[in-house]
C-alpha positions as CSV (number, residue, x, y, z in Angstrom):
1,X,0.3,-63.7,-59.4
2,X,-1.4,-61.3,-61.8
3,X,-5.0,-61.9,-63.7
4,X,-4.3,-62.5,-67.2
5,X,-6.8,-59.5,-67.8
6,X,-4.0,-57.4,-66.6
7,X,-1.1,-59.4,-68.2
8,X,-1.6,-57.5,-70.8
9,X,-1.9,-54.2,-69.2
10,X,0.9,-54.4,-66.9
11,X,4.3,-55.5,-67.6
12,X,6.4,-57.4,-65.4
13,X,8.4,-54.8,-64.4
14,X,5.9,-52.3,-63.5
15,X,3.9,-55.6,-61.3
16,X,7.1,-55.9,-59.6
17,X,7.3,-52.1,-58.6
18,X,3.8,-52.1,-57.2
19,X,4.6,-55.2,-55.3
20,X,7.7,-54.1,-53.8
21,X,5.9,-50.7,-52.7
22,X,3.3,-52.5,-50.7
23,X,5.1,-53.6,-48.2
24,X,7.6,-51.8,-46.0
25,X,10.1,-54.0,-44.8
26,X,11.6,-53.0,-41.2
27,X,15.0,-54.4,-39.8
28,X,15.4,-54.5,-36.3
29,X,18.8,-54.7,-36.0
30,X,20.6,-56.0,-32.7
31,X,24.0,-55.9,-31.8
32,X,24.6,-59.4,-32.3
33,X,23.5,-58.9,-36.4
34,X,22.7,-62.5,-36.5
35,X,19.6,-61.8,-34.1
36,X,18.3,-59.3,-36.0
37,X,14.6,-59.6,-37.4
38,X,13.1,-58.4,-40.9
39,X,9.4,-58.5,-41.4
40,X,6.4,-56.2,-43.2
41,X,5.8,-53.4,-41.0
42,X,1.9,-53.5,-39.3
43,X,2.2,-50.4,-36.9
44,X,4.6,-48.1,-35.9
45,X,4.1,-45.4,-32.9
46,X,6.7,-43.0,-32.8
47,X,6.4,-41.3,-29.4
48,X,8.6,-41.3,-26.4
49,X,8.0,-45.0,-26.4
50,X,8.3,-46.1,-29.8
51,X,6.2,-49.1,-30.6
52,X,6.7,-51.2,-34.0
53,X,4.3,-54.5,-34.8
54,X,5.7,-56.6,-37.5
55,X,4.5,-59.1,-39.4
56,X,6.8,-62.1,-39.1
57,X,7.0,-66.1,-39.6
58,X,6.4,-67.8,-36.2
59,X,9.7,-69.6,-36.2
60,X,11.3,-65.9,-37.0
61,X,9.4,-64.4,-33.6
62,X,10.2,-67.5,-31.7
63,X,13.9,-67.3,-32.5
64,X,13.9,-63.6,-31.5
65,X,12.4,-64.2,-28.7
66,X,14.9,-66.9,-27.6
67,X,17.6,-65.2,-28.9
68,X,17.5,-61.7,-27.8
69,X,14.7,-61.5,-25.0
70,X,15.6,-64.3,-22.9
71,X,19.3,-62.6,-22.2
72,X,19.0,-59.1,-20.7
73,X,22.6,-58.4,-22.4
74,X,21.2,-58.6,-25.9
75,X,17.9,-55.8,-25.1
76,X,19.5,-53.4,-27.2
77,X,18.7,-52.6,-30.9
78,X,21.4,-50.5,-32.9
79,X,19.1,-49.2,-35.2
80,X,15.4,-49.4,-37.0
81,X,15.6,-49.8,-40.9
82,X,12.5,-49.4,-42.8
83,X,12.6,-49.5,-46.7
84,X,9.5,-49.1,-49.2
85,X,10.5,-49.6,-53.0
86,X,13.6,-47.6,-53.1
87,X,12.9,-45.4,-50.4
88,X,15.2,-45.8,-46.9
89,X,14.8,-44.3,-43.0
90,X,16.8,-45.3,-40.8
91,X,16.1,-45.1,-36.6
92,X,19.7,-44.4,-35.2
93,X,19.6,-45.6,-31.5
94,X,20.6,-47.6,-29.3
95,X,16.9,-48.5,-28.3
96,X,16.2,-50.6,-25.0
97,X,13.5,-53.4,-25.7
98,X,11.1,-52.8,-23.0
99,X,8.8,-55.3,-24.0
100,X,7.4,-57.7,-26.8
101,X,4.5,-59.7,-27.6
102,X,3.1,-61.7,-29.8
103,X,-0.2,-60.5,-30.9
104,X,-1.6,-62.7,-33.5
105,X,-1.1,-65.5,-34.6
106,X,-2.3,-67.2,-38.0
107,X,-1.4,-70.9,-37.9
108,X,-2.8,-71.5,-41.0
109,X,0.2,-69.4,-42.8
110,X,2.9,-70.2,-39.9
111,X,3.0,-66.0,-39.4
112,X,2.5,-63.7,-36.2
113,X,2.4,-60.0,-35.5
114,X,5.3,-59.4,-33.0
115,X,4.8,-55.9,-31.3
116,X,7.8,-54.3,-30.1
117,X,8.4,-51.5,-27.4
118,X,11.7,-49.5,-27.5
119,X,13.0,-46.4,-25.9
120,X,15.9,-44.6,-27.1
121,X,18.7,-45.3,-24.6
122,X,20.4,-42.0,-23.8
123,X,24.2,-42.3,-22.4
């Protein structure tokens, strides 16, 4: 994955690191934690209406989609994990799904942006 110009500048560990702090990686997590979702975060909007776009495989938004968005029981997220490297936030809710969508799609790689609308349910 690295040029072997900077094989010998970087070592494997240190490649890894800068990898791993790319990307943040954002759990959706549902009541039911087998319909959860994980992807690499696109966009977040954290206003009264938080928004989230992640980048997911298709059969990963498709399966949400079926699985969660198709029974009004399951609209509900229990929390919003987002992790870079070693660093953790977590969203406590409940959240309400107020919508989704897919947003792109890139069939050459299988993968889809999956935007996600959520407001904090308050008892």
């Amino acid at each position: 994955m690295m040029s072997d110009s900077l094989q010998d500048v970087v070592d494997d560990e240190a490649a890894a690191k800068m990898y791993e702090e790319m990307f943040i990686t954002t759990a959706l997590v549902t009541e039911a934690k087998e319909n959860s979702l994980i992807g690499s975060l696109v966009g977040v909007d954290l206003a009264i209406q938080t928004k989230i776009d992640l980048k997911v495989s298709l059969g990963e938004a498709f399966n949400f989609l079926s699985n969660v968005l198709l029974n009004d029981n399951n609209r509900k997220l229990r929390t919003i994990i987002m992790n870079l490297g070693d660093k953790v936030t977590q969203l406590s809710g409940p959240f309400n799904i107020t919508s989704t969508k897919i947003v792109e799609i890139d069939p050459s790689n299988k993968t889809c942006v999956l935007a996600v609308d959520l407001i904090k349910d308050v008892p």
